[in-house]
N, C-alpha and C positions, 0 to 999 in steps of 0.2 A: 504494500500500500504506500501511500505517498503521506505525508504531513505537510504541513504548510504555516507558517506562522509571521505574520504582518508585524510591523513597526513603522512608528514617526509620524504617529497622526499626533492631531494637538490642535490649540487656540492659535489665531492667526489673523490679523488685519486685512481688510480686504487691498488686494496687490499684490500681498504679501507669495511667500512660495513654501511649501513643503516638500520631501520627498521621503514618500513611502517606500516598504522593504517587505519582501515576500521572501522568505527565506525555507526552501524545500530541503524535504530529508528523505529517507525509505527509497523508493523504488524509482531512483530519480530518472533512468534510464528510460520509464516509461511514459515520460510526461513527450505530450506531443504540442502542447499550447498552454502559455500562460495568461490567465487578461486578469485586470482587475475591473471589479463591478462596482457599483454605491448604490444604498439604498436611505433615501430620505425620510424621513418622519409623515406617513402617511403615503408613501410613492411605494412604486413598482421597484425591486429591484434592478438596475440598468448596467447595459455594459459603457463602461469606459472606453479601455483599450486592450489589444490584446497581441501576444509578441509566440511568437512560431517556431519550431526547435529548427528552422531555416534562419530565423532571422527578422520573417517581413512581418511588419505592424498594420498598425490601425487600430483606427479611434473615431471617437463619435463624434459626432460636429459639432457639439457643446463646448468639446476642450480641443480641436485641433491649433495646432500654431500656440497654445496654453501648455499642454501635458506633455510628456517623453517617457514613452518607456523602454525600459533598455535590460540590459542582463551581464551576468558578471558569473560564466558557467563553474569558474574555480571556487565560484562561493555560493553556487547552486542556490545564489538571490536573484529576482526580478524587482526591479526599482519602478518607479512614477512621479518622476520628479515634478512636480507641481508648482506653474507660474502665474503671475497676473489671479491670482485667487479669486472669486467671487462670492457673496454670502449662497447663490443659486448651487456651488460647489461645498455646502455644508452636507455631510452625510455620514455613516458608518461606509468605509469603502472596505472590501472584500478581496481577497485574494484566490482564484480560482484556476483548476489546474486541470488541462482536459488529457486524459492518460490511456493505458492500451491492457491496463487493468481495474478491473473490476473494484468497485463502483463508478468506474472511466471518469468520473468526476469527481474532485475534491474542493474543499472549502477551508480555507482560512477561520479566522475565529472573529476577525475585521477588527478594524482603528476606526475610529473616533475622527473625521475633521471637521470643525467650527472653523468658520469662516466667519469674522464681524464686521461691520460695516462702520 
């Protein structure tokens, strides 16, 4: 199985920037896609963005030219560096990992970001 466990969410002015940490353990071999999701206080869970064991990203039109994700495979973390904040970018964001074993999806335990105005 896979694990997955987020950091770096927090309080934050709006402009301001964060960057998030998905840090995978276990069956790291078998992850085939990583995104990160947010889910707001009364919203739908939403994808962010999401990065490929090739490489290629994407991201939703809310945060493009904003967010970055990127990957640092020696340390089996996927990052979300987070610019230009907005309070509309306040959410519990999630870490999710699409894999080639069983339950082929995993989940984070998600961070916390406030955005204030």
């Amino acid at each position: 199985q896979v694990q997955l466990v987020e950091s770096g969410g927090g309080l934050v002015q709006a402009g301001g920037s964060l960057r998030l940490s998905c840090a995978a353990s276990g069956m790291i071999f078998s992850i085939n896609a990583v995104g990160w999701y947010r889910q707001a206080p009364g919203k739908q869970r939403e994808l962010v963005a999401t990065i490929t064991r090739g490489g290629s990203s994407n991201y939703a039109d809310s945060v493009k030219g904003r967010f970055t994700i990127s990957r640092d495979n020696a340390k089996n973390t996927v990052y979300l560096q987070m610019n230009s904040l907005k309070p509309d970018d306040t959410a519990v964001y999630y870490c999710n990992a699409d894999a080639s074993v069983r339950p082929f999806t995993y989940w984070g335990q998600g961070t916390q970001v406030t955005v204030s105005s």
